[in-house]
N, C-alpha and C positions, 0 to 999 in steps of 0.2 A: 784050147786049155791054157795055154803061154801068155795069148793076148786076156783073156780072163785073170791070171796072176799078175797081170802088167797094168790093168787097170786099177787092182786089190791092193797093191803098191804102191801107185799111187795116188789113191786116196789118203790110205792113212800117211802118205809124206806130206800131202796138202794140210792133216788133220792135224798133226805132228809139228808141222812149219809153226802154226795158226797156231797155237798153244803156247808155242814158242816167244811169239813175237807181244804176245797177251804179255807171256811172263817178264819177259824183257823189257818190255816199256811200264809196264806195272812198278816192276819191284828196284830195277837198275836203273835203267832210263827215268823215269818217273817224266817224263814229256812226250804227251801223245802226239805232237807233232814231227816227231821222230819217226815213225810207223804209220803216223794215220795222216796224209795227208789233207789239206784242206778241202778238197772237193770231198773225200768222205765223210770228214767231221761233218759239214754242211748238209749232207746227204740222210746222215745219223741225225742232226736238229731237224732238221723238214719233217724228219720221220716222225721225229719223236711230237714235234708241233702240233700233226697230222694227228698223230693219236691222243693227244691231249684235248685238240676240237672234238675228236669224235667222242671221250670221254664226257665234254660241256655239252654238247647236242644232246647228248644221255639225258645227261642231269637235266638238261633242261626240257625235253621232252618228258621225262616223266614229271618236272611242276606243273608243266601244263596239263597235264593228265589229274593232277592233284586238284589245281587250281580250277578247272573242267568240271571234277566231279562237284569239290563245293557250290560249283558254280548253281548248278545243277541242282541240288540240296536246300540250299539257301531260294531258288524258285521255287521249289515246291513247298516249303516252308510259306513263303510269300502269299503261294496260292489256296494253301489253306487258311492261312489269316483271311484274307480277301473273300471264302467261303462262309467264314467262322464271323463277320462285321455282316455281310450279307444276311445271313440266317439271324444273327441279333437286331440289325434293323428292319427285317421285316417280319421278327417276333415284336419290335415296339409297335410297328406300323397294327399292326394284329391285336395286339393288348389296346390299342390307343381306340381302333375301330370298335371292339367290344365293345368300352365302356362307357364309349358314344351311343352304342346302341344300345346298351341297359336303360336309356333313362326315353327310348323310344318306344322299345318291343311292348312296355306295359299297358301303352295307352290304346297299342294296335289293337290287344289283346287276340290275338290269330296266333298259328302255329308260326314260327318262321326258321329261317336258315338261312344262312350268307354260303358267297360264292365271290370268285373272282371271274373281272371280266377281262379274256384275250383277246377278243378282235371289233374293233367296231367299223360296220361301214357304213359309209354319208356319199352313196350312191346318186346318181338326180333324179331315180326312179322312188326311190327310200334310205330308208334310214333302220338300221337294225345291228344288232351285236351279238357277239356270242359270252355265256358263262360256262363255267365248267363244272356244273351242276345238271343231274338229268334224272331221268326214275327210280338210278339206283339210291337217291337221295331223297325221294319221295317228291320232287318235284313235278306241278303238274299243269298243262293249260291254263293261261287267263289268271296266273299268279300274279299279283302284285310287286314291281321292281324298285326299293328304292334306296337313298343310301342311308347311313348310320344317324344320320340328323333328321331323315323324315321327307327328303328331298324326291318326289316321282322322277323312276327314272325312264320306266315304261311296262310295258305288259309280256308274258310270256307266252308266244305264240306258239312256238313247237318243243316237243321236249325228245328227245334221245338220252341212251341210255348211261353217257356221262358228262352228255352236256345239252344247254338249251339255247335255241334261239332266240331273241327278246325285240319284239317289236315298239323300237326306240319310242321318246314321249311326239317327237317332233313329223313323226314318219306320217302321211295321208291316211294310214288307215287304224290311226291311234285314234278316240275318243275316247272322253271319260265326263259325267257329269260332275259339275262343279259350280263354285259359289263364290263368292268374293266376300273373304273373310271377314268376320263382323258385321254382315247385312247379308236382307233377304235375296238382294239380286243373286238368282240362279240362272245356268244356260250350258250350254255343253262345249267342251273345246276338244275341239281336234288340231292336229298334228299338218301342217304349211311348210314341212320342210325349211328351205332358209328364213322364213318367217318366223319361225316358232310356233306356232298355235293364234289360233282363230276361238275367239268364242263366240259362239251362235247365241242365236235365241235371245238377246240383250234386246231389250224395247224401248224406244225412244224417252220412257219416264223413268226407265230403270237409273236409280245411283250408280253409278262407276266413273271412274276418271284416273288419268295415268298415272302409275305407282300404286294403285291396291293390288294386295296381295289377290291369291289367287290359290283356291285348295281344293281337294276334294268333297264332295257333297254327301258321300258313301249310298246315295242312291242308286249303285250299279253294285258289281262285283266287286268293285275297288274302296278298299277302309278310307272312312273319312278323316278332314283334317292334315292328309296329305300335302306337301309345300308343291305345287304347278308351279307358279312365277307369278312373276308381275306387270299389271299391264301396261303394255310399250305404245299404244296408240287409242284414241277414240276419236269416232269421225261421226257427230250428227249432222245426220239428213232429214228433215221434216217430211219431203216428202216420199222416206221411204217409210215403214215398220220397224227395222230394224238397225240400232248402231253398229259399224263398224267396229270391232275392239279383237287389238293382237295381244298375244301374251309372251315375252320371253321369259322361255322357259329357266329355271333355276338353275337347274343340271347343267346347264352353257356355262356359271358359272364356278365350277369345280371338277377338280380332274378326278377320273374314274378310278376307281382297282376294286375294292370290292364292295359286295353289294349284298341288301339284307333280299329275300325273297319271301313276299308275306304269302303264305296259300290259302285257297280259297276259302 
């Protein structure tokens, strides 16, 4: 109980002194180096320095939180621009295809409908692509594939239900009867892989020679007047039956996206 009252004592003399020595250099004294020696002034700046960094780390931690979030704001802004140019130039791409194909779809006169094409492969076995077009589109076998200008692009071999396979113009087991525009010579071309196309049936009296066009005859499933290519070689031999004659194909020269589908 004694040693209890003796520490109670002095406390508040510690409390008391300390009060003291405030007042006295405060108000009398008016010089802190009176009372506060230099190692605790120094002790008091460190302090006080220490708490002003960690005030500046505050502050500056949360601009960077500021400066973070805009950051942040301003990308996604960015990325809907970038969505928003996206969706406008392939609404031009879209309007531009249309109205190439308005001045096509009339002469086909068939039903038709476009598609885009995702994959194409150039295998060494063939040659084939896919659209994303299939029965729920009314799409059907043996459609005609071509683009917005009239260009063959090839035929549609299998269909599924939101998309179809298209057995390319170039692929071995493409054929189509055809004619070399503005004359009688007819014969059939098929599909040579990196050749382009062969046309058959050409007889040694037949007109043709390199640079005629080359189009559908519409004596099969496929509308005539169709663009095939044009021919890239003739080779007479007297003593066979028939000329040699390749065609490069048109479609080599233009890049795919989408595509009109003429049905049967």
């Amino acid at each position: 109980m004694i040693r209890s009252s003796i520490k109670i004592t002095f406390i508040i003399f510690i409390i008391l002194t300390a009060m003291a020595v405030i007042f006295l250099n405060k108000y009398v004294f008016k010089d802190a180096s009176i009372f506060y020696p230099d190692f605790i002034k120094n002790a008091l700046v460190i302090g006080w320095d220490k708490t002003g960094n960690i005030k500046l780390a505050a502050t500056e931690f949360k601009n960077w939180r500021k400066l973070a979030q805009e950051n942040e704001e301003l990308r996604h802004k960015n990325n809907e621009f970038i969505r928003a140019a996206a969706a406008l130039d392939d609404l031009k791409n879209e309007n531009e295809f249309l109205r190439k194909a308005l001045n096509i779809i009339p002469k086909i006169n068939r039903d038709t409908a476009y598609g885009n094409v995702f994959n194409l492969s150039l295998a060494p076995g063939g040659y084939s692509m896919l659209i994303n077009k299939g029965t729920d589109d009314g799409i059907e076998e043996n459609a005609a594939v071509i683009t917005e200008e009239g260009i063959l692009v090839g035929q549609v071999r299998q269909v599924f239900k939101n998309f179809s396979k298209i057995l390319f113009i170039a692929d071995p087991n493409f054929k189509i009867n055809a004619k070399v525009a503005g004359s009688d010579t007819v014969g059939i071309a098929r599909g040579a892989l990196k050749d382009g196309l062969l046309f058959d049936l050409i007889v040694q009296g037949d007109q043709i020679k390199e640079g005629d066009l080359i189009v559908s005859s519409g004596n099969d499933l496929m509308p005539s007047a169709l663009n095939i290519g044009t021919v890239s070689l003739v080779e007479v031999n007297e003593t066979k039956i028939f000329k040699k004659v390749k065609i490069m194909p048109a479609v080599n020269k233009i890049k795919l996206g989408r595509v009109l589908i003429i049905k049967p």
